[in-house]
Every structure is written in structure tokens, then in C-alpha cells.
C-alpha positions as a LaTeX table, in Angstrom:
\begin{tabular}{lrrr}
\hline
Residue & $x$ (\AA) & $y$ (\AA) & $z$ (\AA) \\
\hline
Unk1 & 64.68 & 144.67 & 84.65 \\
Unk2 & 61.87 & 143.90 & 82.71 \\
Unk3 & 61.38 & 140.10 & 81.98 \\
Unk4 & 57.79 & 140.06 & 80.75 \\
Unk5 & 55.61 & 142.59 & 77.87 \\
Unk6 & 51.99 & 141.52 & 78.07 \\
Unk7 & 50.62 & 141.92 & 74.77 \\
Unk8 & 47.25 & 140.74 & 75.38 \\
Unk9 & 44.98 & 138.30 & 76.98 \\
Unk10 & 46.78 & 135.47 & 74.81 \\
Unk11 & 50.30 & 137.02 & 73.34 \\
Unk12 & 53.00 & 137.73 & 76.09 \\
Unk13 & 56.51 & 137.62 & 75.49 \\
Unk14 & 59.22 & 136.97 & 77.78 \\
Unk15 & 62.85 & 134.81 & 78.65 \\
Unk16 & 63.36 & 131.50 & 77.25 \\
Unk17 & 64.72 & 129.46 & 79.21 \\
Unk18 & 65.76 & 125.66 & 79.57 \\
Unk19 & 62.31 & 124.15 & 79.75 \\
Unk20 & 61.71 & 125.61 & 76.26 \\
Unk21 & 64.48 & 123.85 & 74.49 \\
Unk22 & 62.54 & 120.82 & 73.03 \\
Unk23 & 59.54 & 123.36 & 72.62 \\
Unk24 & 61.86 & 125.81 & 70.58 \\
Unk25 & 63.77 & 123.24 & 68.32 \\
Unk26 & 60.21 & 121.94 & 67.68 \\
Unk27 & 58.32 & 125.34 & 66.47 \\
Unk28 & 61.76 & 126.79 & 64.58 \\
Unk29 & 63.28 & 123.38 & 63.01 \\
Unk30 & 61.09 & 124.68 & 59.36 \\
Unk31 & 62.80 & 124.86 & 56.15 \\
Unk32 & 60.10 & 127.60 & 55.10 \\
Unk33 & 61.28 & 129.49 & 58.78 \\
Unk34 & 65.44 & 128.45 & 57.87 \\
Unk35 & 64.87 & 129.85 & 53.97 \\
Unk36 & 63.55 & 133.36 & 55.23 \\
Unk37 & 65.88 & 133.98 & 57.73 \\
Unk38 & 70.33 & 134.48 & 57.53 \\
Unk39 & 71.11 & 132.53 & 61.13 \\
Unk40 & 68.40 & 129.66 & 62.03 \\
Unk41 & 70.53 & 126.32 & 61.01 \\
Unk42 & 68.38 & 123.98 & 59.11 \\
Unk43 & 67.30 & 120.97 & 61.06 \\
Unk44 & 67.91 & 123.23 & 63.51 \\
Unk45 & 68.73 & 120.52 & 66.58 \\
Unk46 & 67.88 & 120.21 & 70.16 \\
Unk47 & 71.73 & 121.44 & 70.97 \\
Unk48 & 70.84 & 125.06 & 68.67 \\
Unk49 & 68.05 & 125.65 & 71.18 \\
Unk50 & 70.36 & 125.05 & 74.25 \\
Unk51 & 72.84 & 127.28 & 72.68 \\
Unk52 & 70.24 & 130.01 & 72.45 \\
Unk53 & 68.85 & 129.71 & 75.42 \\
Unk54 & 72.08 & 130.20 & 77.30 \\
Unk55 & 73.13 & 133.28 & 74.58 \\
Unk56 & 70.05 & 134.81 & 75.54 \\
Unk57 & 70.83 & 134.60 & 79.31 \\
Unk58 & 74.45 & 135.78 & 78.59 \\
Unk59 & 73.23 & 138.50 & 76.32 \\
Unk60 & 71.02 & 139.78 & 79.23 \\
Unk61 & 73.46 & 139.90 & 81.52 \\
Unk62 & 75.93 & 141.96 & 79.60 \\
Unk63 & 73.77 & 144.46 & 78.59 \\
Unk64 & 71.60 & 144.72 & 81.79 \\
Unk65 & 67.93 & 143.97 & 79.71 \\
Unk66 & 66.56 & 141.17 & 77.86 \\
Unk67 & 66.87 & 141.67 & 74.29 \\
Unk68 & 65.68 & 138.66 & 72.77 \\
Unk69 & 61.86 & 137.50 & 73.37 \\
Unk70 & 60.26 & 134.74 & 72.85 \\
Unk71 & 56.72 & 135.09 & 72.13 \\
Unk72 & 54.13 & 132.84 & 73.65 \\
Unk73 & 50.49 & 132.54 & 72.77 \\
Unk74 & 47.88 & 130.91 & 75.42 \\
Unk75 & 51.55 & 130.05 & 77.08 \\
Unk76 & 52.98 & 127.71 & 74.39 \\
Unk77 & 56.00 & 129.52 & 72.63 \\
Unk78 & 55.35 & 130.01 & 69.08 \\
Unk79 & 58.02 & 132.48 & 68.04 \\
Unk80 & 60.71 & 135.06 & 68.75 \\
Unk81 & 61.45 & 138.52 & 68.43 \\
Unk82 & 64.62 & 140.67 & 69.77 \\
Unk83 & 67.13 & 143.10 & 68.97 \\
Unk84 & 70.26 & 142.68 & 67.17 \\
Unk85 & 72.47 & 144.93 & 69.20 \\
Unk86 & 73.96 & 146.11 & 65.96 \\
Unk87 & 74.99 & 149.46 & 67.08 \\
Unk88 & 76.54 & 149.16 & 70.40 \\
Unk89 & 77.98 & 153.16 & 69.84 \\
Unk90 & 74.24 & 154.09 & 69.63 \\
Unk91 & 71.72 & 153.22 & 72.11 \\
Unk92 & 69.08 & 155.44 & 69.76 \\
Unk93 & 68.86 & 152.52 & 67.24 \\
Unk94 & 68.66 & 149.22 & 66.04 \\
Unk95 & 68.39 & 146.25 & 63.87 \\
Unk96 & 65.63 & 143.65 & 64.93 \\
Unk97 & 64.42 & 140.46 & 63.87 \\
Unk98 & 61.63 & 137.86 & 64.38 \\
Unk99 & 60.57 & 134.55 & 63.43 \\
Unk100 & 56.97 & 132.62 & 63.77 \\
Unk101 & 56.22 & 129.42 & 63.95 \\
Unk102 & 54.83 & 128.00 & 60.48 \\
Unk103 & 51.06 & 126.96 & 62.38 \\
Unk104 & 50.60 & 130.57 & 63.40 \\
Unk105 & 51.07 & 132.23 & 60.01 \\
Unk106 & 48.33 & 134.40 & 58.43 \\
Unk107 & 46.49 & 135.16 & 61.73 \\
Unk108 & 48.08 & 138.88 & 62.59 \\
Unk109 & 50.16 & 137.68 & 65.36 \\
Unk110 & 53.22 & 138.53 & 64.51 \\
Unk111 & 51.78 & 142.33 & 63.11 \\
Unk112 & 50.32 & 142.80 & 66.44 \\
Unk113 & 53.61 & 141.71 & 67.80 \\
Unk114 & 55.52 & 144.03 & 65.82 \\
Unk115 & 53.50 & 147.14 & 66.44 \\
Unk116 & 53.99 & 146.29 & 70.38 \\
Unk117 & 57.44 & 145.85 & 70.62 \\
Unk118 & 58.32 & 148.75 & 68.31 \\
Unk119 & 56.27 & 151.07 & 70.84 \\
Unk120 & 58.38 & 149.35 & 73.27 \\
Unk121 & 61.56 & 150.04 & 71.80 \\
Unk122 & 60.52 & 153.84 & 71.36 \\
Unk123 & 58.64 & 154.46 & 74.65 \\
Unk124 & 60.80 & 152.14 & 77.35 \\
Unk125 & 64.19 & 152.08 & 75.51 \\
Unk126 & 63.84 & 155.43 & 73.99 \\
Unk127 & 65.14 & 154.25 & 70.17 \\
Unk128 & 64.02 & 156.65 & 67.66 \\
Unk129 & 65.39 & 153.88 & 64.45 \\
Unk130 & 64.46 & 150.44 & 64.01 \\
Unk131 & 66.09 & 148.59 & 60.75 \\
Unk132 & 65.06 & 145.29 & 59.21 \\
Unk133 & 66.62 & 143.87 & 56.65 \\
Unk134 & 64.30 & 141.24 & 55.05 \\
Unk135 & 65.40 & 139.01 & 51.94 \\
Unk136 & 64.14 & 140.10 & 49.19 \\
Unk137 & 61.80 & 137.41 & 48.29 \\
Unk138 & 60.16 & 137.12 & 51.88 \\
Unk139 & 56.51 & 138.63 & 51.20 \\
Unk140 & 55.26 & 137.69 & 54.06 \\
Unk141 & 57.34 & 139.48 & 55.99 \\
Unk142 & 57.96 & 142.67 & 53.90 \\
Unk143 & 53.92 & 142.96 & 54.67 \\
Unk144 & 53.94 & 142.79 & 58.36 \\
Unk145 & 56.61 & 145.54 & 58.27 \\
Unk146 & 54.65 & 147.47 & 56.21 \\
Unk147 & 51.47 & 147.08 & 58.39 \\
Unk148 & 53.59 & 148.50 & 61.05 \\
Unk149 & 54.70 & 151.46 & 59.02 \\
Unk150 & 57.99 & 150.83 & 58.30 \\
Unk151 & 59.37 & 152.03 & 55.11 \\
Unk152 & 61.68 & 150.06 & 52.04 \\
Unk153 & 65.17 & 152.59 & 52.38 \\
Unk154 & 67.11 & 150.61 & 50.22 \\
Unk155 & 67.71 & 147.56 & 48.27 \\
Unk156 & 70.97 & 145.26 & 49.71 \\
Unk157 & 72.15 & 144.47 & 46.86 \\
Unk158 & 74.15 & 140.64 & 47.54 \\
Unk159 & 74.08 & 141.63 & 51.26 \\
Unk160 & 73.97 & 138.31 & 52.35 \\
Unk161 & 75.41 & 134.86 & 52.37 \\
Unk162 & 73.68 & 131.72 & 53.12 \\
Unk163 & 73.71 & 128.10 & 52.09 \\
Unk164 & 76.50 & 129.31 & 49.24 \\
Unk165 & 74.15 & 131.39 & 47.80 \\
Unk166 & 74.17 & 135.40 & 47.71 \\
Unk167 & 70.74 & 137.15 & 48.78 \\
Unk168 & 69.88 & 140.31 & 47.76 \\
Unk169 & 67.48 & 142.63 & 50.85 \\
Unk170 & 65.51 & 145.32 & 51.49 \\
Unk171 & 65.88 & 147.50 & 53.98 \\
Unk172 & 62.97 & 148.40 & 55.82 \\
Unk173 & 62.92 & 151.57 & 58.70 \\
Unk174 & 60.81 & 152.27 & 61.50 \\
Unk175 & 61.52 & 156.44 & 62.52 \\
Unk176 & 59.70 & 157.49 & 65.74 \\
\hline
\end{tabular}
């Protein structure tokens, strides 16, 4: 089982794990990161990281392979990035999603991060269809899909709930 992707000399991802909770709860506790994404809980608290951290073990262990990566740059963990196990019928595709802490914005991380574990997805896990659904206002995002050559499929029209409000999407596809 593979439990580390070397992305470059700085970028690796791998397993979080217990000695990342205060580390995680620090980067991902961001209203900007909480307003762009449906299930990070805003302040998100020191028990929300120990929660994920122990769903990500779980997760691993019922489907054989870690899903769910944190990324690390120069060995401090900065994001995350993982699959959504959407389709458990179909092995050939999935939903992911990914977040980045606010400090690293703007520098290409995460697009160099995306291109990476896409290749990943298709090459090692043999997916041919990657989905993202992004909110529809999230710009930032929507362009490091679209560096990566995903395409808009569709607008989600009131796809999603959050905070008593109704979000519209767009769906964004990755073919190999």
C-alpha cells in the first residue's frame, strides 16, 4: 500500500496522523477555506482534526489504500487532497476534493498538486473520470481545475446546502 507520492523536492503528500492534529486545525480553521468548501466546520476545532485523522485511518483500512492526503511542503502540512469514494459500484471514477492553506495561495501549489494526483488516479488506480464540483463563486479554484484540463459539464443548480443557504456548482471533469 502506498503511503507516500513524492511530488517534488518540497511537495510530498502522505497519511495524517495524530501528531498533525494541532498542525491541521491550525492551517484549515479559515473562514475564506470554510466559505469555499460544503464539509470543513467553521472554527473548525482541535476535536474536527482528531475526528479526521482517525476517518482517514478507518477509511484506509476499509478500502485497502489511502484515499485522503495531506499535502506537506518542506514537511509542514499545508493542505489536503483525496477522493470522495462517491461511486463505490465503479472503481473507474470519482469525485475529489482539496483544500490549501490560506498562506500558500497564489504560488501554483495546489495546480502542481492537482496535475500529480490526477496522473495518479489514472496511471496507479486506473480511473478514467475525475468530477469536482466547485461552488460557483470559488474562482480560485475553478482556475486550478482548469489549468489541469478539466472541463465545466454542468451547472448544479441549488446542489448544495450549507450554513442555511443553497449554493449553486459547477461541475468540472477530468476524462483520461
Amino acid at each position: 500500500m502506498v503511503n507516500k507520492l513524492i511530488i517534488n523536492d518540497e511537495i510530498y503528500l502522505d497519511q495524517i496522523s495524530d501528531k498533525d492534529v494541532h498542525a491541521l486545525a491550525e492551517q484549515i480553521s479559515n473562514k475564506k477555506i470554510h466559505e469555499h468548501t460544503l464539509q470543513i466546520p467553521y472554527p473548525y476545532q482541535l476535536s474536527d482534526a482528531v475526528e479526521w485523522v482517525k476517518f482517514v485511518e478507518l477509511q484506509k483500512q476499509e478500502v485497502n489504500s489511502l484515499v485522503n492526503w495531506t499535502i506537506r511542503y518542506q514537511n509542514k502540512l499545508i493542505g489536503g487532497i483525496g477522493q470522495h469514494l462517491k461511486y463505490p459500484d465503479n472503481k473507474e471514477k470519482d469525485e475529489i476534493g482539496y483544500w490549501l492553506g490560506e498562506a500558500y495561495w497564489g504560488r501554483g501549489i495546489m495546480t502542481g498538486v492537482l496535475k500529480f494526483y490526477c496522473d495518479y488516479l489514472f496511471n496507479t488506480k486506473k480511473m478514467c473520470r475525475l468530477e469536482a464540483p466547485i461552488f460557483k463563486g470559488n474562482i480560485a479554484s475553478q482556475s486550478v481545475l482548469k489549468k489541469n484540463h478539466f472541463i465545466q459539464e454542468s451547472i448544479l443548480e441549488k446542489a448544495f446546502e450549507k450554513n442555511d443557504q443553497v449554493f449553486d456548482a459547477i461541475l468540472f471533469v477530468k476524462e483520461k
